[in-house]
N, C-alpha and C positions, 0 to 999 in steps of 0.2 A: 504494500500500500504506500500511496502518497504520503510522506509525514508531514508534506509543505502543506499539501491539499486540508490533513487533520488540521495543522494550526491554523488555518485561514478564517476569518470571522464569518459566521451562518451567515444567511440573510433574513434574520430575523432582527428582532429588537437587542439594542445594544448589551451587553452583560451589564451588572451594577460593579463587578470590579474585575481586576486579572486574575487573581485567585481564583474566584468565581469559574472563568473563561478557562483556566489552566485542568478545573476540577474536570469539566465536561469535554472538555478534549482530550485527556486522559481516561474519560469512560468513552468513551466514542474511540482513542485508539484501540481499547480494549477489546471491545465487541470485534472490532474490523481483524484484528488479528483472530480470534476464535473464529471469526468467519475464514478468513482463510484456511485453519486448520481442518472445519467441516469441511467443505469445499472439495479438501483434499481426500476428506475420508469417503465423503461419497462417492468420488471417482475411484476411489478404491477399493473399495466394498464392491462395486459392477465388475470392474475389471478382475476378481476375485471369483465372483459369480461365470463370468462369461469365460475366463478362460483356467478355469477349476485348481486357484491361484491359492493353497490351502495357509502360505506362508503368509502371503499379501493380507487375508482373509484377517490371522492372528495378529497382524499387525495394525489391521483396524481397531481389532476388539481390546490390544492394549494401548491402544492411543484416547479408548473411551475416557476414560479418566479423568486425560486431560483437558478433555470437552466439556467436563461435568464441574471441573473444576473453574474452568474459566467463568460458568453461569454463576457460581456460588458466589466467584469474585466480584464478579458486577455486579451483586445483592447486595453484599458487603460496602461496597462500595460506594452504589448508589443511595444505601442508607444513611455513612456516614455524612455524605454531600450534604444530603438533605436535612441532617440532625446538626450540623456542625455549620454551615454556611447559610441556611434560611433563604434558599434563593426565590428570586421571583418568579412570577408567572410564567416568562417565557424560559428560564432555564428550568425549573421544575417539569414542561412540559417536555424538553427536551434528554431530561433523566431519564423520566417514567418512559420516551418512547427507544432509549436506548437500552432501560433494561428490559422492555420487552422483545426487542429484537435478539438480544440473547437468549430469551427462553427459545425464540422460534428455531436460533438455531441449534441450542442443545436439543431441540425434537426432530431438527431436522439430521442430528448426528445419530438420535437412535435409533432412526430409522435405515441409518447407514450400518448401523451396527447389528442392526436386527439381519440384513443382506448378505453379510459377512458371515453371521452364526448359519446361514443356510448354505452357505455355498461351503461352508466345511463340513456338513453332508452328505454333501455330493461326491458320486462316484467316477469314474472319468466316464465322458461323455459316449452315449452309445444315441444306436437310430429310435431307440424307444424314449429321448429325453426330451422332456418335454422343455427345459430351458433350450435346447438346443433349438427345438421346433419355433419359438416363440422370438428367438436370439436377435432376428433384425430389429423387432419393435420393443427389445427388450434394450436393445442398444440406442433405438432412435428415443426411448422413453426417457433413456440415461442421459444423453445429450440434454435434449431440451430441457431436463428439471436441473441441471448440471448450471446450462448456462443461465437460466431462471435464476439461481440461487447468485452466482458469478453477479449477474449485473444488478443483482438486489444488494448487496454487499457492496458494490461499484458506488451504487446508487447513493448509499450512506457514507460512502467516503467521501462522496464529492458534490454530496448534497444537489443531487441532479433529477429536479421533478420528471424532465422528458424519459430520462434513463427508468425513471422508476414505475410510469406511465409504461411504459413496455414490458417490462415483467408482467404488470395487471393483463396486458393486450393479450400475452403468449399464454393463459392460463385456460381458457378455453380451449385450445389446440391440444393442450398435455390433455384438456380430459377426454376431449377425442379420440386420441391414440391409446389411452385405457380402456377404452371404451371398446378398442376393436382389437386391441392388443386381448381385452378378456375374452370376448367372441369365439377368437380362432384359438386359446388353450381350452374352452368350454368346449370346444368342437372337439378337438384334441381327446381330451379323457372319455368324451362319450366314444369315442370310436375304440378306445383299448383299455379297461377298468385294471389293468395291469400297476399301471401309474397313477393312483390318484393322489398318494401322499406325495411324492412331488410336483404332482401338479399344482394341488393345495397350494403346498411352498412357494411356488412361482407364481401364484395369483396372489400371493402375499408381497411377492417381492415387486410387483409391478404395480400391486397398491402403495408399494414406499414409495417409490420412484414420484407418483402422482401426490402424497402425500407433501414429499419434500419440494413439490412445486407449490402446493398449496403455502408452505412454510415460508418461500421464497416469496410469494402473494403477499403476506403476511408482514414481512420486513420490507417491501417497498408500498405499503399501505403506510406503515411506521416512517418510511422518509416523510413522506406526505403530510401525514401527518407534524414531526417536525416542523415543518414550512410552512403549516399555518394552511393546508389544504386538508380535503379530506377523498374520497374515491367518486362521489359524485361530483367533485369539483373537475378530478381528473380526467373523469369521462367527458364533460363537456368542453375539457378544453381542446 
C-alpha cells in the first residue's frame, strides 16, 4: 500500500488536531495491511483447492491467526481512540467504518480458511471430481471475488468513491456465476451419487468464493460511507 496515499488528508471535514489525524491513519494503515494479508490468503486457499496444493492449503490455515489477530487489534485500538481522544463527528464516523471493515475482512479470511480445510481433503484429482468438473467457474468465481476484494481495499486506501462504486457494480455478476456455477455441480451429482460429499464440499467452497464478494460489497459500502455517501447515493451517481 501507499503510505503517502495513508497520510494524505480525507476529504472530509478537517481533524480537530494531528494526534487526532495520526490516530486514524494508523487505524486505516492497519486495516489496509490485514487487507493485504487476506487478499493473499484467499488467492491461496483457491490455488490450494484447484491445484490439490496440500502444503499451500497449511499454510493458509497457519496464517489464520494472524488475521484474527489483526481484527482484535483494531478493536483494541479503535477503542482506545475513542476512550482516550473524544473525537468528533467526522473522525468517530471514520473509526466505526474502519473497524468494521476489519471485521468484513476477518470473515472474508474465514472463508478463505474454510477452502483451504477442504482442499486438504482432497485426493489427487480423478474424472469422477467434481472440483475438477466445476474448475473453470470455480477459477473465474476466484478471480472476480479476488479482484472485488483487491479494489475494495484499493478503494480505502485511496479513498476513491468511483473505485468503490465498482466493487458495488461487479456484485451482481459474482452472483450470477454462482448461480450457474451451482447448476452445473447440481447437475453433476445427480448424474453419479458416487460423489456427493465432495460435491457438498464444493458447493461450499463456491459459496465462499460468493461470500467473500459479498464481504468485498461490504468494505466498499464502508468507503462510502467514510465520505459522507451512502449506496443509494452511489447508485445515482
Amino acid at each position: 500500500m501507499d503510505t503517502a496515499v495513508m497520510q494524505a488528508s480525507d476529504p472530509t471535514e478537517p481533524h480537530t488536531s494531528s494526534t487526532v489525524d495520526q490516530s486514524v491513519a494508523g487505524l486505516r494503515m492497519h486495516a489496509l495491511e490485514m487487507g493485504a494479508l487476506v487478499i493473499e490468503q484467499v488467492a491461496a486457499a483457491v490455488k490450494s483447492l484447484v491445484e490439490r496444493d496440500a502444503a499451500l492449503a497449511q499454510a493458509v490455515l497457519a496464517r489464520d491467526s494472524r488475521v484474527d489477530a489483526y481484527e482484535k487489534q483494531l478493536d483494541r485500538d479503535s477503542l482506545t481512540f475513542i476512550a482516550l481522544q473524544q473525537p468528533v463527528a467526522n473522525d468517530l464516523r471514520l473509526a466505526r467504518a474502519i473497524v468494521r471493515i476489519g471485521r468484513e475482512l476477518e470473515r472474508a479470511g474465514d472463508e478463505a480458511k474454510k477452502i483451504a480445510r477442504f482442499a486438504l481433503t482432497l485426493d489427487i484429482a480423478n474424472d469422477g471430481d467434481p472440483v475438477l468438473a466445476v474448475g473453470r467457474q470455480l477459477r473465474h468465481m476466484a478471480a472476480l471475488s479476488g479482484s472485488m476484494l483487491r479494489n475494495a481495499v484499493r478503494a480505502a486506501d485511496e479513498m476513491d468513491p468511483g473505485l468503490a462504486r465498482s466493487v458495488l457494480e461487479r456484485d451482481a455478476e459474482l452472483d450470477a456465476e454462482f448461480a450457474a456455477a451451482l447448476r452445473l455441480v447440481m447437475t453433476y451429482v445427480l448424474q453419479d451419487h458416487r460423489f456427493l460429499r465432495p460435491t457438498i464440499d464444493t458447493i461450499f467452497a463456491l459459496k465462499g468464493l460468493e461470500r467473500i464478494g459479498d464481504h468485498a460489497t461490504n468494505i466498499a459500502e464502508q468507503v462510502l460511507y467514510m465520505m459522507g455517501q451512502d449506496r443509494e447515493q452511489a447508485d445515482a451517481a
